[in-house]
N, C-alpha and C positions, 0 to 999 in steps of 0.2 A: 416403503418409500422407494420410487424404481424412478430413472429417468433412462431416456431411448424407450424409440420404436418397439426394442424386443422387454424390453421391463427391467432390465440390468442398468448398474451403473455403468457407466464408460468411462477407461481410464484417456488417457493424453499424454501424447508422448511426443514432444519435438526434439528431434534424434538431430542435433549436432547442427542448428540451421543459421546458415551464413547467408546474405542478400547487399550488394551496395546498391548505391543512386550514385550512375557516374564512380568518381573514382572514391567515393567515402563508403566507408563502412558504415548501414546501419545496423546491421544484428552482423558479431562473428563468433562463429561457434558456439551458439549456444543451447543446451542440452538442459531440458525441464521433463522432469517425473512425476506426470499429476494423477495423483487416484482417483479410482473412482467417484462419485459424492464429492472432491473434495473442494474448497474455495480458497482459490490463488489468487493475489495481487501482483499483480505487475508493476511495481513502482520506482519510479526514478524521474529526473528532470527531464524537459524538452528536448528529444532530440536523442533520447539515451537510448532508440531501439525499441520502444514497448507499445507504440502503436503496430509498429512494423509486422513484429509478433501476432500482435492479434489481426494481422488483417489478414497474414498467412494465413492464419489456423482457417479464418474464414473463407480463403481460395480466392480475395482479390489479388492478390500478390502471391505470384510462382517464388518461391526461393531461390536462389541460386546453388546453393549446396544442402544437404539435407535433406530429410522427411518427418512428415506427421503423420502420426498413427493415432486410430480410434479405435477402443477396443480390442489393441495387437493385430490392426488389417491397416494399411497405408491408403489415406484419402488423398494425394498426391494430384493424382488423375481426374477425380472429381469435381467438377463444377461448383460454383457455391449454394448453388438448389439444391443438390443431391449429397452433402455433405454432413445433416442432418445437425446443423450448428443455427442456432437461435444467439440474435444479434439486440441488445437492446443500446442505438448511438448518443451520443448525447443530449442530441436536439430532439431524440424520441424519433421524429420523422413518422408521424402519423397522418394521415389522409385527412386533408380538413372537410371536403363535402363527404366523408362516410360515419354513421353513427357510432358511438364505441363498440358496440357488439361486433358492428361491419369491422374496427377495424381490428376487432381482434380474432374476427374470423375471418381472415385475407387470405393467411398462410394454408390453412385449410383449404381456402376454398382456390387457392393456386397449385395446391399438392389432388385436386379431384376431390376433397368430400362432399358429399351430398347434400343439399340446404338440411336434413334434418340433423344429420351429425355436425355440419359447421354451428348452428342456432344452440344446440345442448352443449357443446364444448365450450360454445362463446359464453354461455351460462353460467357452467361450472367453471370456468376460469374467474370471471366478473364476479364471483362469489370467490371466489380464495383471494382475491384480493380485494375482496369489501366493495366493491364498485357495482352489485348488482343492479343496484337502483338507480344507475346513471346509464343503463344502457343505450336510449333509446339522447341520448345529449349527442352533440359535436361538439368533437374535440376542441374548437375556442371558447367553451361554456363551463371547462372543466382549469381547476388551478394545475399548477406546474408540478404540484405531489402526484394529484390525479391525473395529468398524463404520463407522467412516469410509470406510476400502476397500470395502464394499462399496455402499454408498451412493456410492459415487463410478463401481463397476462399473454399480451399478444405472440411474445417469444415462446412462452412456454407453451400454449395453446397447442405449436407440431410436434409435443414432446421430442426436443434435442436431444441428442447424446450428447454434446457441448452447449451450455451458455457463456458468449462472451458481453460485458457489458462494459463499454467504453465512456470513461469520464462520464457516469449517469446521472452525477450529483452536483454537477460543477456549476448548474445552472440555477440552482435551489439556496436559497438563502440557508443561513448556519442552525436556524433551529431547525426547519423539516430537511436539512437534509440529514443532521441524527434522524430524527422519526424515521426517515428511509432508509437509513440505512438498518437499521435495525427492522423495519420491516421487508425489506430484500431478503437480510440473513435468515429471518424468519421461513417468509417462502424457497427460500434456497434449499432450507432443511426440510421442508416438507416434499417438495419434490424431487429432492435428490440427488439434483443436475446437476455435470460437474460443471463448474463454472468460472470463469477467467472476467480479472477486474483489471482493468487498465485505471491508474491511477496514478495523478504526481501528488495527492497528500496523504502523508506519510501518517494521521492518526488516521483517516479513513482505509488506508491499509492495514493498519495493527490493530485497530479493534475489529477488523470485518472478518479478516482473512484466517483458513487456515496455517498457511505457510504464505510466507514474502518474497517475492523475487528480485533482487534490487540488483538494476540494473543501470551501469554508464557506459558511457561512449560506444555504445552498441557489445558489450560486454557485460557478462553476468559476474557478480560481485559476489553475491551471498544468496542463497535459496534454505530460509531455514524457516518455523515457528516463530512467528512475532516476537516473543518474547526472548528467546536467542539472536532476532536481530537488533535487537535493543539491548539486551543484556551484553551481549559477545559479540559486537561486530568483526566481521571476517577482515577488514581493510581501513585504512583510513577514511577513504570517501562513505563507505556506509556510515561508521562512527561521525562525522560531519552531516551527512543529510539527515540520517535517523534520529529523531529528538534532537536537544539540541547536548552541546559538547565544548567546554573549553579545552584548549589544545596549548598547552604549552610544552617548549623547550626545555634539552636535559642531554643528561649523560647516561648512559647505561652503566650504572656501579654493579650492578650482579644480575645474575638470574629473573631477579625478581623487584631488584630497586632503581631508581634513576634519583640522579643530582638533578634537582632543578634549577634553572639560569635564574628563577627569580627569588630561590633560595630556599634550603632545605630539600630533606630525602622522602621520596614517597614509595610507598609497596605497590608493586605492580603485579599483574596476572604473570605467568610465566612469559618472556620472551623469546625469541630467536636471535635477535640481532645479535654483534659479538659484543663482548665487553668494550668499554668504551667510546664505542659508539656512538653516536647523536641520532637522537631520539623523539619523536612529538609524544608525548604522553596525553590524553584525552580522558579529561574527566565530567562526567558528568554531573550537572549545578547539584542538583539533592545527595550527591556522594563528598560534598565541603561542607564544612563547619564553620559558625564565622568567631566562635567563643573557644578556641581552639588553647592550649596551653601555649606556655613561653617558649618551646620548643617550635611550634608552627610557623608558619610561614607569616611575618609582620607584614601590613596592608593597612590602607585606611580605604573609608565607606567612601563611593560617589552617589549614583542614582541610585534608590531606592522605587520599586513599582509594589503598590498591593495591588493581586489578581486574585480577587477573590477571597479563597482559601489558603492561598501562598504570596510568600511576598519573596521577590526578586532584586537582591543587592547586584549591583556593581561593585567592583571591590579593583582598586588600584596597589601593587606593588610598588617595589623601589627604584626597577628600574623601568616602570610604567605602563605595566604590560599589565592587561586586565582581564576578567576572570566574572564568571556571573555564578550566584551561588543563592539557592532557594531555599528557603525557609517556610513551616508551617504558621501559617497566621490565625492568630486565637483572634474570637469577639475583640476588636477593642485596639488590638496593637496598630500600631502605627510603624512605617521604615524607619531605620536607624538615621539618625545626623548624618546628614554630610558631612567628611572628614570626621568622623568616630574614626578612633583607631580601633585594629581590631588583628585578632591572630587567626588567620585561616587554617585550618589541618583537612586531612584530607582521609575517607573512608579506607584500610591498609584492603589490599588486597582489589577494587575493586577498578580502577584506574586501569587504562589499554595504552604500552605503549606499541608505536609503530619506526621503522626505520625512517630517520627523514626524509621529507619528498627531494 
């Protein structure tokens, strides 16, 4: 499995890159180590910096500090033709009077291939992504999966050493755009290419990606394995945007535990803060219990949601501070009463706190 020109992977390296608009910051200092092969999400809210990123990588936007490097050589000075980065935007942006073959052999046939090499390439692309037998359609005849396939053949088509692909999904309703994304990842691994995902939804980043980069206010937060940024969030704001999180108030009693304001002591991961402290601790719903012993934290039940295979309580404290806590739902159960009382405890050990904001 090889992506670039030469048959190797290409690593990506944006070495410390800072850029505003006017006097705001939208990316400062941020430093990303992407391997070769490998597939990174970019994910954060509106505004957090991660379009920015990727448009650098691509050479519409000069940075103001920093550089990029592909393969350990600086594309800096490069054009965005000559930068050998394959781009799939969100709207696709495919040629509507050209046939799909045409338009997945554009790039080709903009870089000089020959009509025999653009027609066989266009081929063998339309065939790794199942689209062979649509070649000879225009693109308003094909649905919005089938343009994305092909735009995504068509990126690949000048073998990058980068693919960047921006918000691809956003446009595709909730079931194919799983099917796509699982079909991306697929081609992704066949090709090899390393590839950069702009994204603001936070499961389409943790089940796609290699590693996460979550970013706000033009600021890098956390760069780790999906699953470390869900298990161990670096900051408070990742613990908030990543899954969801109740956050309540406390004390820092030691190392490891916090008094809660709405009562009772919970085990937390290790801290920094000092003792005493004040502390948001952030727990996540499936790490609460709601059949908790007499020692737990007293609560009665509000809304109840079944989602499916889980059911989702609201649970009110004393001094009416609320708290959401998931449950596995068998065949048959139903949500608990409103106003059940009920004793919440809390998983030891698995709870983050952070110093107050």
């Amino acid at each position: 499995m090889a992506a670039g020109q030469d048959g190797t992977r290409q690593s990506l390296l944006l070495d410390r890159i800072t850029h505003r608009y006017g006097g705001q910051v939208a990316v400062g200092d941020v430093t990303l180590d992407i391997g070769g092969g490998e597939l990174v999400a970019l994910l954060g809210p509106s505004g957090c910096g991660k379009t920015t990123l990727l448009r650098i990588v691509a050479g519409f936007v000069r940075q103001m500090a920093g550089r990029v490097l592909v393969g350990g050589a600086p594309i800096d000075h490069l054009s965005p033709s000559r930068r050998g980065v394959g781009i799939v935007f969100q709207n696709y942006a495919l040629f509507p009077h050209m046939s799909v073959a045409d338009n997945v052999a554009y790039g080709l046939a903009a870089g000089g291939a020959d009509r025999a090499t653009q027609k066989a390439e266009a081929a063998r692309m339309l065939e790794l992504v199942q689209l062979g037998h649509l070649a000879d359609r225009l693109p308003r005849a094909l649905s919005g999966g089938q343009q994305q396939r092909v735009a995504l053949a068509r990126a690949l088509a000048v073998k990058p050493a980068i693919l960047l692909l921006d918000e691809p999904f956003s446009a595709l309703d909730k079931n194919l755009r799983l099917d796509m994304q699982i079909e991306v990842k697929r081609l992704q691994r066949l090709s090899g290419v390393t590839t950069v995902l702009v994204t603001h939804d936070q499961e389409e980043a943790l089940s796609m990606a290699d590693r996460v980069a979550v970013l706000s206010a033009g600021r890098l937060e956390q760069f780790a394995p999906p699953t470390e940024v869900y298990d161990r969030p670096a900051s408070l704001f990742v613990n908030g945007f990543v899954g969801q999180a109740n956050m309540l108030a406390g004390t820092l009693a030691g190392p490891t535990s916090v008094r809660l304001d709405v009562g009772g002591t919970v085990m937390v991961r290790p801290c920094a803060a000092q003792q005493g402290s004040r502390v948001t601790v952030c727990i996540r719903p499936e790490h609460m219990l709601l059949d908790g012993d007499a020692e737990s934290i007293p609560a009665t039940v509000g809304l109840g949601l079944p989602l499916g295979p889980t059911i989702v309580h609201e649970v009110r404290f004393g001094d009416g501070t609320t708290a959401k806590v998931t449950e596995a739902r068998r065949p048959g159960t139903m949500p608990r009463a409103a106003g059940a009382p009920v004793h919440v405890a809390v998983a030891p050990g698995l709870a983050q706190a952070f110093p107050a904001p």
